[in-house]
matplotlib code that plots the C-alpha trace (Angstrom):
import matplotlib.pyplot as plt

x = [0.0, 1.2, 1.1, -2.1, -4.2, -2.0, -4.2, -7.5, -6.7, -6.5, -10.0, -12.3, -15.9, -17.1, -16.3, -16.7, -19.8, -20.4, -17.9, -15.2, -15.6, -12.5, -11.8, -9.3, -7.6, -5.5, -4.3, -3.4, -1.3, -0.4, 0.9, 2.7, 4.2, 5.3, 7.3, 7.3, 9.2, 8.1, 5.1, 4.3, 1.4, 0.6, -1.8, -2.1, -4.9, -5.4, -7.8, -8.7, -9.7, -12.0, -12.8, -15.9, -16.0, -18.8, -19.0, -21.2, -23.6, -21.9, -23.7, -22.1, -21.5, -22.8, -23.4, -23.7, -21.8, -19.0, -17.1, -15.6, -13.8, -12.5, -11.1, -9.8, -7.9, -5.6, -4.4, -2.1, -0.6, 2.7, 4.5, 8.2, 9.1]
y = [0.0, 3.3, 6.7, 7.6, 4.2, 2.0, 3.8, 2.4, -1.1, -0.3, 0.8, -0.5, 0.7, -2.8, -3.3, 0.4, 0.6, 2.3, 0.8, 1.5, 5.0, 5.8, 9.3, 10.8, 14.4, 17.0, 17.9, 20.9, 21.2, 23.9, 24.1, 26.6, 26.2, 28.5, 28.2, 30.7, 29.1, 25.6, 25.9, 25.1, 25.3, 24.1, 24.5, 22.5, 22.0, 20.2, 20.4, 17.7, 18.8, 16.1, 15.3, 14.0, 9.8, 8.3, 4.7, 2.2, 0.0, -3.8, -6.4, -5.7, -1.3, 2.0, 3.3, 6.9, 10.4, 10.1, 13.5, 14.2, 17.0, 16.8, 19.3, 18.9, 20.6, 20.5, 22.2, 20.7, 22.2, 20.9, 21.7, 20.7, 19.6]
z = [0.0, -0.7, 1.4, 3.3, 2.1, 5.0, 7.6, 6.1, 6.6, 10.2, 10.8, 8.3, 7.9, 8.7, 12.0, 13.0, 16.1, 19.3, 21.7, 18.8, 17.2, 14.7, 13.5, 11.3, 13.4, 12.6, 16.5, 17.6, 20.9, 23.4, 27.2, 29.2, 32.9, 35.7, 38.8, 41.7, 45.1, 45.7, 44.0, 40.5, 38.1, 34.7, 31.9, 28.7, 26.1, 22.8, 19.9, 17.2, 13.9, 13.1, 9.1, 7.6, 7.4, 5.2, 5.9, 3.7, 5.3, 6.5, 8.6, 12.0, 11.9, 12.4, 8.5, 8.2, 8.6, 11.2, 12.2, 15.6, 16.6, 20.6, 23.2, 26.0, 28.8, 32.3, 34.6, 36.8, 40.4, 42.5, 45.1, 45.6, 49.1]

ax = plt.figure().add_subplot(projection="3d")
ax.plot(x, y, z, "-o")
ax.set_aspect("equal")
plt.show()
């Protein structure tokens, strides 16, 4: 298989469902840090581009429009003893 194609075989339309949802992202990542003493805080986020999946109708999936796009964030504190 050549270029992009190899990622197909990995989640084919017939065994997509529920339990195992596939989507193909473009991610976008960020986080930034700061340290004052002993104490430390952190903040990071991401964002997933989601693109349009149309999969054709098998015996065992979920046929349809498939697009997810995901965000998600943290924030994280410490303290050094």
């Amino acid at each position: 298989m050549h270029g992009s194609s190899r990622w197909l075989v990995l989640r084919p339309d017939e065994t997509l469902n529920i339990l195992f949802p596939s989507s193909t992202n473009s991610v976008l990542t960020g986080g930034i840090a700061y340290t004052k003493g002993k104490f430390l805080v952190e903040l990071a986020g991401e964002y997933l581009f989601g693109v349009e999946r149309n999969v054709a109708a098998a015996a065992h999936n979920m046929p349809g429009s498939h697009y997810m796009d995901v965000a998600a964030g943290s924030i994280g504190i410490g303290y050094y003893f």
